[in-house]
C-alpha positions in Angstrom: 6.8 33.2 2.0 3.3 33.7 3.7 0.2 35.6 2.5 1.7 38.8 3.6 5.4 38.0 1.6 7.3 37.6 4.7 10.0 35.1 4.1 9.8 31.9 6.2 12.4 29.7 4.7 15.6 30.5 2.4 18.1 28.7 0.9 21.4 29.3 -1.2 22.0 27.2 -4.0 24.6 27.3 -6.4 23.6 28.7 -10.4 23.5 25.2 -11.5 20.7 24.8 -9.4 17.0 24.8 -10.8 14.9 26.2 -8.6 12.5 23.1 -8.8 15.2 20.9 -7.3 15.2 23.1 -4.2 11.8 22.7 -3.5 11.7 20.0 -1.2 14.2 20.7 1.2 12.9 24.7 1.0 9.0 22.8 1.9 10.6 20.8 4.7 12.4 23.6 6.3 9.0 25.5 6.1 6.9 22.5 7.8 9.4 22.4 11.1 8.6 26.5 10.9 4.8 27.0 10.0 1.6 25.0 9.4 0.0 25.6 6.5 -2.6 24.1 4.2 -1.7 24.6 0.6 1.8 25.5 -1.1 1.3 27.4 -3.8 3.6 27.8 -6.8 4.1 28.8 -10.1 4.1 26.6 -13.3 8.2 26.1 -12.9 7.0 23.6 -9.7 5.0 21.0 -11.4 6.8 17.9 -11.6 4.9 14.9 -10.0 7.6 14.5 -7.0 6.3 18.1 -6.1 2.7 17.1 -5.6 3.7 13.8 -4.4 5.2 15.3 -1.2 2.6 17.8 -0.7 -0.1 15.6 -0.8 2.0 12.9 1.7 2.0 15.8 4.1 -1.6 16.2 3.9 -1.6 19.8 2.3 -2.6 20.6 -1.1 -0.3 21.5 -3.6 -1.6 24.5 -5.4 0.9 24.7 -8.7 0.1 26.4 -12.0 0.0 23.9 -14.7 3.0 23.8 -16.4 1.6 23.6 -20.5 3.2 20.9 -21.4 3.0 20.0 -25.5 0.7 16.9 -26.5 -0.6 16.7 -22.4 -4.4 17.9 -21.5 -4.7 21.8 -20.0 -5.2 21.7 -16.3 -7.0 24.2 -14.6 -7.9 25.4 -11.4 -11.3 25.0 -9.8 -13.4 27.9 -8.8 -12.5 27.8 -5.0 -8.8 26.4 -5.5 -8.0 29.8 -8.2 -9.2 31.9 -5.1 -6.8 30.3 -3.2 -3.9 30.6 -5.4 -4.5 34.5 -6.0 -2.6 34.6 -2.7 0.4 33.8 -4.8 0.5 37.3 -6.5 1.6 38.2 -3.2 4.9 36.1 -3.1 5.7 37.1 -6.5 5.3 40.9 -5.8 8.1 40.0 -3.0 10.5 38.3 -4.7 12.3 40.9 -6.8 12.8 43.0 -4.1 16.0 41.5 -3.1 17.1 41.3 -6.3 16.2 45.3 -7.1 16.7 47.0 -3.6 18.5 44.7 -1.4 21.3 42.9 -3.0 23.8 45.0 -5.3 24.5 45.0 -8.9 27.5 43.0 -8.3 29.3 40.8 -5.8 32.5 41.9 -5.4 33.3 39.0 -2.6 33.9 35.1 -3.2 33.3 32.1 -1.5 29.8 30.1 -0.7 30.2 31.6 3.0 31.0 35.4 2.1 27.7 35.7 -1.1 25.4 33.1 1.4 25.9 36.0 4.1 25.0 38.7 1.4 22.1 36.9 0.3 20.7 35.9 3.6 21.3 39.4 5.4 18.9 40.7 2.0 16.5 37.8 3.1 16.6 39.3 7.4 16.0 42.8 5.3 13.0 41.8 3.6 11.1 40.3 6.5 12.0 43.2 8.7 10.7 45.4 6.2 7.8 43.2 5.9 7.3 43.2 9.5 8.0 47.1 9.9 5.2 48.0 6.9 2.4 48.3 9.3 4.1 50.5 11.6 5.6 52.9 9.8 3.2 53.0 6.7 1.0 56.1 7.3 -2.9 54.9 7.8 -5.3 56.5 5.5 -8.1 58.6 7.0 -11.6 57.5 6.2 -13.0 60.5 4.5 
């Protein structure tokens, strides 16, 4: 998503899935799409292959620090925390698929039929996204 939590790139995987694994191809699909400098992410994305292909694509990976046992804390600096506030945005955006857009349960089968689903809640959220400004009522300065 961008800094505004309109979806740029979307993928279905299957349950078995972690999203970490589907990180790459989700930041590759993004690149042909958008230019961007950071990627930012939350802990569940630090893994060194992660950062690795960030960095090759001269961007800066902007992950949470996963707290791993026995490893240093990481932290942010001043300037890069800023940056990463920005995330708060995608993760405002991301249930509301899951609690407005895609029912309770799937009544259909098949990769095709619950990919369609899944995607057509994806086109809903970025027209929604889009539509915000126009339709959300401007308040009046007193």
């Amino acid at each position: 998503m961008d800094d505004i939590g309109l979806p740029i790139t979307a993928i279905v995987t299957g349950a078995n899935v972690h999203d970490s694994q589907a990180e790459i191809p989700l930041e590759k699909l993004a690149e042909r799409k958008v230019q961007n400098c950071n990627s930012l992410m939350d802990a569940v994305y630090d893994a060194n292959p992660i950062n690795d292909y960030i960095r090759s694509k001269d961007r800066v990976p902007l992950i949470d620090p996963n707290k791993r046992k026995g490893a240093e804390q990481r932290s942010f600096d001043p300037e890069d925390k800023s940056r990463y506030t920005k995330r708060t945005t995608v993760g405002r955006a991301n249930p509301h698929p899951e609690d407005w857009l895609i029912p309770n349960r799937i009544f259909v089968r098949g990769f095709e039929k619950v990919s369609f689903l899944l995607m057509s809640s994806v086109v809903c959220l970025a027209a929604l996204k889009i539509l915000k400004p126009i339709v959300q009522p401007v308040a009046e300065a007193a």
